[in-house]
LUMMARLUM-895981 format. One record per residue: chain; x, y, z of N, C-alpha, C, CB in turn. Coordinates in Angstrom, 3 decimals, padded with zeros to 6 digits, m for minus. Glycine has a CB too. Example, Ala and Ser with C-alpha at 12.3 -4.5 7.8 and 13.67 -1.06 7.14 Angstrom:
<rs>
{cadena: A; npx: 013.190; npy: m005.690; npz: 007.800; capx: 012.300; capy: m004.500; capz: 007.800; cpx: 013.200; cpy: m003.300; cpz: 007.800; cbpx: 011.308; cbpy: m004.473; cbpz: 009.046}
{cadena: A; npx: 012.850; npy: m002.250; npz: 007.080; capx: 013.670; capy: m001.060; capz: 007.140; cpx: 012.900; cpy: 000.030; cpz: 007.870; cbpx: 014.084; cbpy: m000.598; cbpz: 005.725}
</rs>
This chain:
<rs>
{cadena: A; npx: 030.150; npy: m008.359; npz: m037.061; capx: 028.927; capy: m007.577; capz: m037.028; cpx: 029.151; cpy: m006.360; cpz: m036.143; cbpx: 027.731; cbpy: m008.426; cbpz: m036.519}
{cadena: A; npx: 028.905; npy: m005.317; npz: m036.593; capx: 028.970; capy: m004.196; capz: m035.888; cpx: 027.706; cpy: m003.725; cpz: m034.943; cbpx: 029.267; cbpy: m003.258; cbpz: m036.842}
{cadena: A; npx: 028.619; npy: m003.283; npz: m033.255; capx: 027.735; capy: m003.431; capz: m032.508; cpx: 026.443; cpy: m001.752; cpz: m033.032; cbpx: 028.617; cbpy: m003.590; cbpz: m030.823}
{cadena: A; npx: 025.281; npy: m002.353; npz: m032.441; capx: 024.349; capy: m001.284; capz: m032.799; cpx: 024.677; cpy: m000.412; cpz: m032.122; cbpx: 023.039; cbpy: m001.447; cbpz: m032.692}
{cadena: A; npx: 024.375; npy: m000.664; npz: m030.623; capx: 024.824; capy: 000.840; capz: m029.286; cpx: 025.560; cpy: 001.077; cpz: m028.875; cbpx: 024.505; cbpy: 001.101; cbpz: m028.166}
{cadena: A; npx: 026.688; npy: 000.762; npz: m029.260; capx: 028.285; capy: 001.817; capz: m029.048; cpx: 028.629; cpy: 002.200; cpz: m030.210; cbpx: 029.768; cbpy: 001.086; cbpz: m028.445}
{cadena: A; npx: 028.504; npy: 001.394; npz: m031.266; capx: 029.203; capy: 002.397; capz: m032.434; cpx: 030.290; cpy: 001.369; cpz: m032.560; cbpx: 029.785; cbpy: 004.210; cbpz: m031.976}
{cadena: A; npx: 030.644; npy: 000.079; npz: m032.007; capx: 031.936; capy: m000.625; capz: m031.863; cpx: 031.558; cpy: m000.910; cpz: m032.784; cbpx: 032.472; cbpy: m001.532; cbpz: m030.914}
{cadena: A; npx: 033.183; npy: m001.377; npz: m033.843; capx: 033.193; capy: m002.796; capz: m035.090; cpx: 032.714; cpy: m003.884; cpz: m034.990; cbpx: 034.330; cbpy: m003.362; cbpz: m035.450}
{cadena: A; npx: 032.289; npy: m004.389; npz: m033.476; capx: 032.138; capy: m005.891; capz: m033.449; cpx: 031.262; cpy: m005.894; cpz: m032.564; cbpx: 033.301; cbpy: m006.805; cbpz: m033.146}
{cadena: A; npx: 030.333; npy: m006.893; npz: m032.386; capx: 029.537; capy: m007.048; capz: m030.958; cpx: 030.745; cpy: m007.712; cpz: m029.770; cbpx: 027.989; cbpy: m008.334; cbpz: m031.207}
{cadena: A; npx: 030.066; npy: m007.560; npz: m028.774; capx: 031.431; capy: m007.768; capz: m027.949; cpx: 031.254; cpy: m009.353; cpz: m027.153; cbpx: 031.638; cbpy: m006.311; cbpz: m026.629}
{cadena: A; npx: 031.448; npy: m009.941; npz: m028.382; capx: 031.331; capy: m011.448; capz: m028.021; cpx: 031.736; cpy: m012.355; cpz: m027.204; cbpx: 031.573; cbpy: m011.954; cbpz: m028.675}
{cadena: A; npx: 033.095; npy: m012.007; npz: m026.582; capx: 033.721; capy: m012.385; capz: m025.704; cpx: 032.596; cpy: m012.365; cpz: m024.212; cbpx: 035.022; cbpy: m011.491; cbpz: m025.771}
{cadena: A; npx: 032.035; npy: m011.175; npz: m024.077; capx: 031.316; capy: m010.534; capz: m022.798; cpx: 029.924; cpy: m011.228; cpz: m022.880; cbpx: 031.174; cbpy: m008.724; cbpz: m022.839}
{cadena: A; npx: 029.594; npy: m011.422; npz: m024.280; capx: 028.004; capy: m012.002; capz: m024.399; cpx: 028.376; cpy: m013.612; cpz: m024.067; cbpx: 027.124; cbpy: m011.742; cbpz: m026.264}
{cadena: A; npx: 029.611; npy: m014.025; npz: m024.364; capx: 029.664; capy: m015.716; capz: m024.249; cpx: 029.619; cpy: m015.980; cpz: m022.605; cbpx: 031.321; cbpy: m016.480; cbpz: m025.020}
{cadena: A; npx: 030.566; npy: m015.245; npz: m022.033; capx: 030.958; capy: m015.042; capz: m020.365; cpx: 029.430; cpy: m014.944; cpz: m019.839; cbpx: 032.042; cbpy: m013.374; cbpz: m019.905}
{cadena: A; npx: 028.578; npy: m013.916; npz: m020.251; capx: 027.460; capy: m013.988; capz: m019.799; cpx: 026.367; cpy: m014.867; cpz: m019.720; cbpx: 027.187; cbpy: m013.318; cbpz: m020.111}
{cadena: A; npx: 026.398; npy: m015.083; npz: m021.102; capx: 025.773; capy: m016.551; capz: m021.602; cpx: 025.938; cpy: m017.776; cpz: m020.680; cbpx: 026.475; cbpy: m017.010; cbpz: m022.970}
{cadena: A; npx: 027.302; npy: m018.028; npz: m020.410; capx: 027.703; capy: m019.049; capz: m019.682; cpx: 027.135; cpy: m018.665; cpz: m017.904; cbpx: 029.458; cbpy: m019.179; cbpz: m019.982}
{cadena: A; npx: 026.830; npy: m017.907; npz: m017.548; capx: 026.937; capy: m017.388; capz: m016.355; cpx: 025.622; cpy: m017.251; cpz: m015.848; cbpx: 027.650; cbpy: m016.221; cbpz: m016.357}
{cadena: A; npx: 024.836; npy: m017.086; npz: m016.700; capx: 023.046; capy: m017.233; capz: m016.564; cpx: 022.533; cpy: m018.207; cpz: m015.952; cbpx: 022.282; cbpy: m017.389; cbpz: m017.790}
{cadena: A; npx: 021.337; npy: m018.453; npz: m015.058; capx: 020.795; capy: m019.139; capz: m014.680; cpx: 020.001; cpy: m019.807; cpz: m015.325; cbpx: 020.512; cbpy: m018.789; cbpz: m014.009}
{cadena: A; npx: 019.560; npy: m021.376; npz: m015.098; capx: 018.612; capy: m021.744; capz: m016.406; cpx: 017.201; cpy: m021.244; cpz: m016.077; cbpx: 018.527; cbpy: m023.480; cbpz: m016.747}
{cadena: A; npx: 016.338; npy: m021.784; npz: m016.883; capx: 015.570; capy: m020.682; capz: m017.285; cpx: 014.517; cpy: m021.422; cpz: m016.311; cbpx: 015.251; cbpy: m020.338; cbpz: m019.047}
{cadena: A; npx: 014.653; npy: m022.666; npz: m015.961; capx: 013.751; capy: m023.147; capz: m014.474; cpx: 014.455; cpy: m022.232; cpz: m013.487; cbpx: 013.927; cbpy: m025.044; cbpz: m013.880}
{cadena: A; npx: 015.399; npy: m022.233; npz: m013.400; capx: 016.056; capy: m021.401; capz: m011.839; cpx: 015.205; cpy: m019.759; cpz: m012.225; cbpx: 018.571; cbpy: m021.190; cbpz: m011.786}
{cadena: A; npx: 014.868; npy: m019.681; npz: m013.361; capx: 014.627; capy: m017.892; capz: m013.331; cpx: 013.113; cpy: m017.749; cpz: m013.119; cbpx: 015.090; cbpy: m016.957; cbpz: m014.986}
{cadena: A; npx: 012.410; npy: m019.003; npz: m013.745; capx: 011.277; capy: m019.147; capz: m013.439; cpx: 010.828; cpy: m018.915; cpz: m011.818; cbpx: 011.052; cbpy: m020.345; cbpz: m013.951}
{cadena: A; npx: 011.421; npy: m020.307; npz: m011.167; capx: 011.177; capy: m020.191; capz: m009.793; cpx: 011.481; cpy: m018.937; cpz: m008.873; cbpx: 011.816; cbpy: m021.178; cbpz: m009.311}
{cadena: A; npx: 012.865; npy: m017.645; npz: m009.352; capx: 013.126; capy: m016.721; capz: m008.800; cpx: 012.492; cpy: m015.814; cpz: m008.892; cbpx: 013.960; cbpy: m016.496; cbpz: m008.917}
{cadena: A; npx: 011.645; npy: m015.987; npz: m010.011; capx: 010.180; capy: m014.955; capz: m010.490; cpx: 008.793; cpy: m015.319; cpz: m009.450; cbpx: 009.574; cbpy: m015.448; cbpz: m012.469}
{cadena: A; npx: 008.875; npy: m016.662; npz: m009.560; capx: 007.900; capy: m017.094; capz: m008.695; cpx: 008.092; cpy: m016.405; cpz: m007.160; cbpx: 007.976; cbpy: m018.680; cbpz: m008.690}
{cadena: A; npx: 009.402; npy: m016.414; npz: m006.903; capx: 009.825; capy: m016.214; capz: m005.073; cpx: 009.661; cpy: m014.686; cpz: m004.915; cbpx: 011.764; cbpy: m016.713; cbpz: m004.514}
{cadena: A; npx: 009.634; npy: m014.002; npz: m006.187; capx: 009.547; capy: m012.657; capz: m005.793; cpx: 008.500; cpy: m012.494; cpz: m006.109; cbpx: 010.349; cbpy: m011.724; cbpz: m006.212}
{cadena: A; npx: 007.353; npy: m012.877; npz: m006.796; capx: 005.969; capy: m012.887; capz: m006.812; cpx: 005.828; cpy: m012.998; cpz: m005.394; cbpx: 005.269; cbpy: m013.977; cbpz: m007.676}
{cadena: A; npx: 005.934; npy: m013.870; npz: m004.740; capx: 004.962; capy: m014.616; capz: m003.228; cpx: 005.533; cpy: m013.014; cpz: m002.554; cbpx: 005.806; cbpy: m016.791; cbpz: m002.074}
{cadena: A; npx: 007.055; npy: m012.607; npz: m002.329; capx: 007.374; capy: m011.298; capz: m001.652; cpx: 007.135; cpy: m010.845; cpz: m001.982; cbpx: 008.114; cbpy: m010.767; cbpz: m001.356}
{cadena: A; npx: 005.766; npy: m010.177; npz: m003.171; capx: 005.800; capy: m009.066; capz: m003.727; cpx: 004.609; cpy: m008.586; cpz: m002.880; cbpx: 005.760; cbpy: m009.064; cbpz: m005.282}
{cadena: A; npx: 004.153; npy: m008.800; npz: m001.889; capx: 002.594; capy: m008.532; capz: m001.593; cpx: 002.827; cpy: m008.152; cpz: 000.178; cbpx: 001.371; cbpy: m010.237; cbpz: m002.001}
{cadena: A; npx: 002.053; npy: m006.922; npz: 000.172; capx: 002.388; capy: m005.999; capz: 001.289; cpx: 002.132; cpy: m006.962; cpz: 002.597; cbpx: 001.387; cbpy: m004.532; cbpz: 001.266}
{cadena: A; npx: 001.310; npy: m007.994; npz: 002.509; capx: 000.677; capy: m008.546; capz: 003.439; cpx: 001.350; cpy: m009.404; cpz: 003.953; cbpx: m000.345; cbpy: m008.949; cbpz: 003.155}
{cadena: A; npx: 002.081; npy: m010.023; npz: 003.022; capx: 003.121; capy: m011.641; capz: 003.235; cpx: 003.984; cpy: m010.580; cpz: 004.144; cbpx: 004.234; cbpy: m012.690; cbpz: 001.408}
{cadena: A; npx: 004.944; npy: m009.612; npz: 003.495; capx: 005.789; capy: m008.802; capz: 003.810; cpx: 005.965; cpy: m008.201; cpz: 005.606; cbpx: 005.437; cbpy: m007.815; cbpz: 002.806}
{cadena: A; npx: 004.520; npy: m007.917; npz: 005.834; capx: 004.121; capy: m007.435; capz: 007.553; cpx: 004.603; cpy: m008.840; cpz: 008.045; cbpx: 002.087; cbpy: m006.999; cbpz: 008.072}
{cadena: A; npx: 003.937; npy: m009.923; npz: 007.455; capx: 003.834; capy: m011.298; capz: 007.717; cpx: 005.274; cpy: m011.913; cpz: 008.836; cbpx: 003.799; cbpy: m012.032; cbpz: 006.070}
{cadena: A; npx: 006.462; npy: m011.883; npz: 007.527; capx: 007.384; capy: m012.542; capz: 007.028; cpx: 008.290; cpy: m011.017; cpz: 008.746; cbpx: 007.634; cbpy: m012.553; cbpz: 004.648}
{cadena: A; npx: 007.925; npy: m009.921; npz: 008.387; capx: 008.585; capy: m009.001; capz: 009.130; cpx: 007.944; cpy: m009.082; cpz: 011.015; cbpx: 008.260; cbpy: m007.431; cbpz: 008.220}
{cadena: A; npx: 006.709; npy: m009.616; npz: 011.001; capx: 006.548; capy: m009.940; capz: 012.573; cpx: 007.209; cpy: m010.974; cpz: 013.162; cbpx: 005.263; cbpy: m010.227; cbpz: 012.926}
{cadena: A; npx: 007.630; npy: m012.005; npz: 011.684; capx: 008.056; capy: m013.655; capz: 012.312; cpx: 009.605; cpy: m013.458; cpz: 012.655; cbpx: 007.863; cbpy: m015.179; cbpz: 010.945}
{cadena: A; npx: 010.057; npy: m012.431; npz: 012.152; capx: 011.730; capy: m012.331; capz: 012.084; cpx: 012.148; cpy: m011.902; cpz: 013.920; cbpx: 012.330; cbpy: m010.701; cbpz: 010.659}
{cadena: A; npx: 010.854; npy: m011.523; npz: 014.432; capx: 011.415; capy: m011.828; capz: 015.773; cpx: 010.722; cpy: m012.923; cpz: 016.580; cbpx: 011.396; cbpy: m010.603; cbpz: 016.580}
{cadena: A; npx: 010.587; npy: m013.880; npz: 015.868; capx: 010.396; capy: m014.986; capz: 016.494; cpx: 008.880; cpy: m015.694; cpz: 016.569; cbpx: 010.897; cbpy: m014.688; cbpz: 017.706}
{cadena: A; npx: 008.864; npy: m017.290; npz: 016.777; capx: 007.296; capy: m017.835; capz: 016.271; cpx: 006.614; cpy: m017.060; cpz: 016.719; cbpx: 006.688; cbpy: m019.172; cbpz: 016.667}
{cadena: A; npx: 005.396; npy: m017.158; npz: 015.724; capx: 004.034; capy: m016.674; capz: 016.582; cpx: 002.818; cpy: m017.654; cpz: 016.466; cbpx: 003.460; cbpy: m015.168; cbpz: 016.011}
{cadena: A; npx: 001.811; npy: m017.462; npz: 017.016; capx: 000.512; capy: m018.261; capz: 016.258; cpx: m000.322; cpy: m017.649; cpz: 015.541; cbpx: m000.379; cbpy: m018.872; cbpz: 017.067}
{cadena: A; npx: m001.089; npy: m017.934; npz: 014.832; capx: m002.441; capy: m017.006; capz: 014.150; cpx: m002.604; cpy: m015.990; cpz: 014.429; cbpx: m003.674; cbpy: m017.312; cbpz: 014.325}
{cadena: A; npx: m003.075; npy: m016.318; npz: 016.197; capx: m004.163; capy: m015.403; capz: 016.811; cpx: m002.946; cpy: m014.410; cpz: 017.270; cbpx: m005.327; cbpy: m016.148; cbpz: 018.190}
{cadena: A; npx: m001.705; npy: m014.890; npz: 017.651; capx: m001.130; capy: m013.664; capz: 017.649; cpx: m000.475; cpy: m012.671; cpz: 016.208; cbpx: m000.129; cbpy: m013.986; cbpz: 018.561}
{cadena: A; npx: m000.367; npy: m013.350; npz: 015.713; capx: 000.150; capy: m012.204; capz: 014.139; cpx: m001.175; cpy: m011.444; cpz: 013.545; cbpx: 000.858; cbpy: m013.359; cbpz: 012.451}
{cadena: A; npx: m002.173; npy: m012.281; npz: 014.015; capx: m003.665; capy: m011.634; capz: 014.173; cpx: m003.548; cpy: m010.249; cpz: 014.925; cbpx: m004.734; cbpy: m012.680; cbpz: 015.103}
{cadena: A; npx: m003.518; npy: m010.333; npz: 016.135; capx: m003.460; capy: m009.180; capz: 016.884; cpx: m002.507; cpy: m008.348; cpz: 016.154; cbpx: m003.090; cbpy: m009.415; cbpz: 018.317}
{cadena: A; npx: m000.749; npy: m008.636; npz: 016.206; capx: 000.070; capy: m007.650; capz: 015.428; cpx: m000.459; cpy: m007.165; cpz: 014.480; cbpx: 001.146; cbpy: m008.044; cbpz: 014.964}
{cadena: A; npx: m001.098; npy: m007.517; npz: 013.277; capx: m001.097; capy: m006.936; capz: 012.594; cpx: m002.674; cpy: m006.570; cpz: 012.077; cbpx: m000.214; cbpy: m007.431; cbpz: 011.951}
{cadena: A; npx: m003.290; npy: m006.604; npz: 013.267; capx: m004.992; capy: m006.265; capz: 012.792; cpx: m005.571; cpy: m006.971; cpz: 011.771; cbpx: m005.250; cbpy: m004.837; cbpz: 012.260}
{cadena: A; npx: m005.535; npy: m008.243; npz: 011.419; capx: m006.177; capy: m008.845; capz: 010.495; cpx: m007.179; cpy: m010.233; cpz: 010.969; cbpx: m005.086; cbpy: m009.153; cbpz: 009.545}
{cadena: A; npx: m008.079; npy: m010.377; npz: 009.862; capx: m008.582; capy: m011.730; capz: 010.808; cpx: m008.140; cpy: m012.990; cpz: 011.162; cbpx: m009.522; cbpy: m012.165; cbpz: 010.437}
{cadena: A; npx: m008.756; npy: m013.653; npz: 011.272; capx: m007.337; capy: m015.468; capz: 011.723; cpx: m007.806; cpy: m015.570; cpz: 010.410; cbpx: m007.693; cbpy: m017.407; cbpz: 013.270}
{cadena: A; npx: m008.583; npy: m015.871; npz: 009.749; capx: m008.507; capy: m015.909; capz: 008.110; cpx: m007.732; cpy: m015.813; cpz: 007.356; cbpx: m008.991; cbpy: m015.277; cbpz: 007.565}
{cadena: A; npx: m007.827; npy: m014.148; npz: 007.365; capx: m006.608; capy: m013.709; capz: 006.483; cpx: m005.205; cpy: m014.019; cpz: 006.520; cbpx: m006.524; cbpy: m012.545; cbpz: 006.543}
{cadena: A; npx: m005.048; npy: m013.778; npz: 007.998; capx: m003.470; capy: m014.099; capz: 007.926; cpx: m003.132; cpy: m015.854; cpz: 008.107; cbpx: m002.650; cbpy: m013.153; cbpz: 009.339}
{cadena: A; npx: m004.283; npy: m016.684; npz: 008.140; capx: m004.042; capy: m018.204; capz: 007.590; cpx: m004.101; cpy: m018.314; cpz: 006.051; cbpx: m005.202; cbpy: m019.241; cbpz: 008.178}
{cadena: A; npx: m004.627; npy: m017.629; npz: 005.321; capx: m004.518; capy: m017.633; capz: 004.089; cpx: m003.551; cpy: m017.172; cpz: 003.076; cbpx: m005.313; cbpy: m017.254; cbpz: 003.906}
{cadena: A; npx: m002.652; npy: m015.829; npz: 004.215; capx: m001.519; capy: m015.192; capz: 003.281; cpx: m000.332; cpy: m016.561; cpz: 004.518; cbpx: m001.231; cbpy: m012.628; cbpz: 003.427}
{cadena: A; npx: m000.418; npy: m017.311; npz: 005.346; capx: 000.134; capy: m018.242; capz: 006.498; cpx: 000.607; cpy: m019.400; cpz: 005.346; cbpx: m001.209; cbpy: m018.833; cbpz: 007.891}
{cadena: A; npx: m000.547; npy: m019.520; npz: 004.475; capx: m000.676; capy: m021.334; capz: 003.733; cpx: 000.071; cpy: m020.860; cpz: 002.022; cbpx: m003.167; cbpy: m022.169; cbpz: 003.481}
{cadena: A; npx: 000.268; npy: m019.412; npz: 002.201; capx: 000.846; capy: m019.047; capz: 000.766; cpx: 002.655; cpy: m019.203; cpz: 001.148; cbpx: 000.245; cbpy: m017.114; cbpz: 000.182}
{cadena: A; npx: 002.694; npy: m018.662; npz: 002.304; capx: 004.005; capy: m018.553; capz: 002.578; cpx: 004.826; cpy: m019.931; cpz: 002.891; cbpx: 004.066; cbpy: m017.637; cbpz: 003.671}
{cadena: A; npx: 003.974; npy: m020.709; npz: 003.630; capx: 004.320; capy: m022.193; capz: 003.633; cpx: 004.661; cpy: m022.464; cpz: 002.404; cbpx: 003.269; cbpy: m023.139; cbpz: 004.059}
{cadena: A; npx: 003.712; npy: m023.050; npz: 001.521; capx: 004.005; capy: m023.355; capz: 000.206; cpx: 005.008; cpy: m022.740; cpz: m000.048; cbpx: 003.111; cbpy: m023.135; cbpz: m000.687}
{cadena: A; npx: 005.542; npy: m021.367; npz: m000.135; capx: 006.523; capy: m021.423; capz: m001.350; cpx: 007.825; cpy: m021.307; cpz: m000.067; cbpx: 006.335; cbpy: m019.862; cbpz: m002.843}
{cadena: A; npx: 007.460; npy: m022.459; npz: 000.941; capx: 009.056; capy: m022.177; capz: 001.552; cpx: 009.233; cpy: m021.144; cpz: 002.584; cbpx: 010.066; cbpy: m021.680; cbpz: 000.410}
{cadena: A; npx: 008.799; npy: m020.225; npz: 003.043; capx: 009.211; capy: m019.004; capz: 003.376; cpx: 009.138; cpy: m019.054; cpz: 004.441; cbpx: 008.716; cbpy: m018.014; cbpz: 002.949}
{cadena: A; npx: 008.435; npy: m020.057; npz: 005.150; capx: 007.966; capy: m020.114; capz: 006.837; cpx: 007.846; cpy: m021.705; cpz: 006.882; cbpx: 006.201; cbpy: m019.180; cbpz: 007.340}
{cadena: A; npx: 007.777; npy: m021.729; npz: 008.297; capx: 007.434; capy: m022.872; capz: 008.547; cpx: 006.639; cpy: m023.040; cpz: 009.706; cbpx: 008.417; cbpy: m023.545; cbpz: 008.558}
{cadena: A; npx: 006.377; npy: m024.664; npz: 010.101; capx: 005.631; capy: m024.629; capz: 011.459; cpx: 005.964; cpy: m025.647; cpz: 012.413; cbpx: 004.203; cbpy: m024.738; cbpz: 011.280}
{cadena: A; npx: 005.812; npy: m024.968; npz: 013.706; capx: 006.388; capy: m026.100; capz: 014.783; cpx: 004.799; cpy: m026.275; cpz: 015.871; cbpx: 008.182; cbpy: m025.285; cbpz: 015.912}
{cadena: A; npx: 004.205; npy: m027.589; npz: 016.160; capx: 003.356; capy: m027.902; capz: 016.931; cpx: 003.325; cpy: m027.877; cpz: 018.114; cbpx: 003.117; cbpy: m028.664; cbpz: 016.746}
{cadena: A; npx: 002.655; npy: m027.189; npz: 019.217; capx: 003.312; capy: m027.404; capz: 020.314; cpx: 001.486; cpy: m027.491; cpz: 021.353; cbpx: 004.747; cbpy: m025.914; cbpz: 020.638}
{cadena: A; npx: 001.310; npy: m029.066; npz: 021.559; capx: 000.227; capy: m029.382; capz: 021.706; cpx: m000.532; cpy: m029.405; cpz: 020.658; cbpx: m000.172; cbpy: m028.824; cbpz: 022.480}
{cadena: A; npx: m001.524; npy: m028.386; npz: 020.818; capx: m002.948; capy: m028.094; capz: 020.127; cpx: m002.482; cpy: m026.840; cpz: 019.392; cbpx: m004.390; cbpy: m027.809; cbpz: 021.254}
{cadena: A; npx: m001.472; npy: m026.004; npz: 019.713; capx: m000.983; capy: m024.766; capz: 018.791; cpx: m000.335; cpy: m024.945; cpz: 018.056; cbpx: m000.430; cbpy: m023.827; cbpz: 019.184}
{cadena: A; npx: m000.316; npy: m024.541; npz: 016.861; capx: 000.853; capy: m024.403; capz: 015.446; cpx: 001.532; cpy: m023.052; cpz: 015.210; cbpx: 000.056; cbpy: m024.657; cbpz: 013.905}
{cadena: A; npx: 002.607; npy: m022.994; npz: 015.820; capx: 003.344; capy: m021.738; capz: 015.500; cpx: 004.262; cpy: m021.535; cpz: 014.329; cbpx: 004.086; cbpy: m021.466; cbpz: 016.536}
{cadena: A; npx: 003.983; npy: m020.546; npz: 013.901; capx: 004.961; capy: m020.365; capz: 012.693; cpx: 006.129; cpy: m019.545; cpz: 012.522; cbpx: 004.325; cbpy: m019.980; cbpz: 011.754}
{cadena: A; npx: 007.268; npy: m019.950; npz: 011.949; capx: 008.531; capy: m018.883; capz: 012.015; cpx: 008.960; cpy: m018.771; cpz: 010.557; cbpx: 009.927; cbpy: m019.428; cbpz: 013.023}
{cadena: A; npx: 010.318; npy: m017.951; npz: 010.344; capx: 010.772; capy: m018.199; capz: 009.235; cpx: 011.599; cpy: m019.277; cpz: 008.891; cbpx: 011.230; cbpy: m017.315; cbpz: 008.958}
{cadena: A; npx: 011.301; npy: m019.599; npz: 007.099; capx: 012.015; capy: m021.230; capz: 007.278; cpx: 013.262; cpy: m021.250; cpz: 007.580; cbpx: 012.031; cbpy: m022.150; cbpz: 006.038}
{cadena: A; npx: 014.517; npy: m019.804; npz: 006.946; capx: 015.640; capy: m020.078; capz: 007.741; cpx: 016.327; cpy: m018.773; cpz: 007.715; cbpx: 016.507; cbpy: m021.275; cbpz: 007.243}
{cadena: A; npx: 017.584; npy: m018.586; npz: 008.087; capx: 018.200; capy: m017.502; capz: 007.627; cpx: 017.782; cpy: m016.851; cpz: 006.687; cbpx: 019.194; cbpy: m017.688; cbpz: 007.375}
{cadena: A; npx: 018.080; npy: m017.392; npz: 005.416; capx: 017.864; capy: m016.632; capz: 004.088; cpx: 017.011; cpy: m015.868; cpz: 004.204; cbpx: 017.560; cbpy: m017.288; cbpz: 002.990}
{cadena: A; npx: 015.701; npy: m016.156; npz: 004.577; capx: 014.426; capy: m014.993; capz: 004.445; cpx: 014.742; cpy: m013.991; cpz: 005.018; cbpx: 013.065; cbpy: m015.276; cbpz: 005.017}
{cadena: A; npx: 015.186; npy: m013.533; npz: 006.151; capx: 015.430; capy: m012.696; capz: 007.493; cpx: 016.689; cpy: m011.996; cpz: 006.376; cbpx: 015.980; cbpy: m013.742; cbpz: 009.375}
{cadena: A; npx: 017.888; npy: m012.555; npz: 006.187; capx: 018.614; capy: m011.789; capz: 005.087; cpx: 017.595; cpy: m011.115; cpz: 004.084; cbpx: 019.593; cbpy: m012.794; cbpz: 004.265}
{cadena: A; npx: 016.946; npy: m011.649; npz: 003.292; capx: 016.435; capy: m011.389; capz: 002.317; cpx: 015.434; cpy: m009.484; cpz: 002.510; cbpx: 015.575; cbpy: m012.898; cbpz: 002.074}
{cadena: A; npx: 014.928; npy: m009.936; npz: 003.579; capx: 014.188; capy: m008.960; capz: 004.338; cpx: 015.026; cpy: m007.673; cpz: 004.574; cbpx: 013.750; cbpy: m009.574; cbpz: 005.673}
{cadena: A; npx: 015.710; npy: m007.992; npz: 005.736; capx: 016.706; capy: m007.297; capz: 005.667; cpx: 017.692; cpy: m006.133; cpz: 004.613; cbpx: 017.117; cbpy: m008.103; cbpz: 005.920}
{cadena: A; npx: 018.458; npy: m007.144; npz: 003.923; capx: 018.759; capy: m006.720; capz: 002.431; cpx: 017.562; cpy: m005.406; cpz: 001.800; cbpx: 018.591; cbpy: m008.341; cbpz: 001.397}
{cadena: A; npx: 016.579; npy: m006.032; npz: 001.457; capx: 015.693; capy: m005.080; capz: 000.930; cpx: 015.213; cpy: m003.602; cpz: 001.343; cbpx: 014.766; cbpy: m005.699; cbpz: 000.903}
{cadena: A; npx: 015.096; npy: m003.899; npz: 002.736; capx: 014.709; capy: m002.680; capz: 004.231; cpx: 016.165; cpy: m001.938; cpz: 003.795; cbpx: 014.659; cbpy: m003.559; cbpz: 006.516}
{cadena: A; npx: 017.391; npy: m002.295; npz: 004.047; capx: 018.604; capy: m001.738; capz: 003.849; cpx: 018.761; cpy: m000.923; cpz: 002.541; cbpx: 019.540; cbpy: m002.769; cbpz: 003.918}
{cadena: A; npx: 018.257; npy: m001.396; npz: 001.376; capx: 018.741; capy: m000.973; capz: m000.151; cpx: 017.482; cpy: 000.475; cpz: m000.201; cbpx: 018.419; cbpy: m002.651; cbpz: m001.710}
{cadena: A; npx: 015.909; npy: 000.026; npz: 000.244; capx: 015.165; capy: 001.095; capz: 000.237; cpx: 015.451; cpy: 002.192; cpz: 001.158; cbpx: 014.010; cbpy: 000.710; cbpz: 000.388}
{cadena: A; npx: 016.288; npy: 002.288; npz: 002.575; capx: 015.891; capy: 003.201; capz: 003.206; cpx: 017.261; cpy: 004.072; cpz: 003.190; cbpx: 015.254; cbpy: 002.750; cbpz: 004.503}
{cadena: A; npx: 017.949; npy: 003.557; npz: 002.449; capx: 019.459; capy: 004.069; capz: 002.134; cpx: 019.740; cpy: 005.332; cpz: 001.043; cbpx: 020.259; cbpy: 002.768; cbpz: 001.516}
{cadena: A; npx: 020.304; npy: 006.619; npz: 001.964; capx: 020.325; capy: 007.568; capz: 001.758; cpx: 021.295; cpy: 007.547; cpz: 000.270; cbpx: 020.639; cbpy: 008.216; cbpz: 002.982}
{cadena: A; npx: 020.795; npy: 008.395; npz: m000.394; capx: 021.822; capy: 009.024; capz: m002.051; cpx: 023.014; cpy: 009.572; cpz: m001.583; cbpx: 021.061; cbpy: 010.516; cbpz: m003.137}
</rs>
């Protein structure tokens, strides 16, 4: 079969099988859609970027970032769920950090690729 967008004699089957084989299944793409959904939202993002230097509580990521204890327990219980943070008890306070490396890379990575000169 001749490929449509090069003009080649053949589709280039060799490269589509390699690829084929090399894909993630389609639960792994699901959930990676899901993980960049939860990062896709400016709020998690301040969130996820105050915790990278270390726990805080509510009332303080409250203060950082001007929001109510509400809000930032509500974008707090999104980030839990999908993994992204976690929490350590200490008494009567629940502080939260990131769940591990990866996020702080992840963060990172992204800050790096956007602010990077042509």
């Amino acid at each position: 079969m001749k490929c449509p967008n090069c003009g080649g004699d053949e589709l280039h089957l060799e490269r589509i099988n390699t690829t084929k084989a090399n894909m993630p299944s389609e639960n792994i793409i699901l959930e990676l859609a899901d993980f960049y959904k939860v990062m896709g939202d400016g709020t998690r993002i301040k969130l996820l970027s105050a915790l990278e230097n270390g726990p805080l509580c509510v009332s303080d990521l409250s203060c950082c970032l001007n929001m109510t204890l509400s809000a930032v327990s509500h974008q707090l219980k999104t980030l839990k769920m999908a993994k992204l943070v976690k929490t350590n008890k200490v008494g009567k306070v629940v502080y939260y950090e990131l769940d591990d490396d990866h996020i702080k890379k992840i963060l990172d990575m992204g800050l790096e690729h956007i602010t990077e000169k042509d």
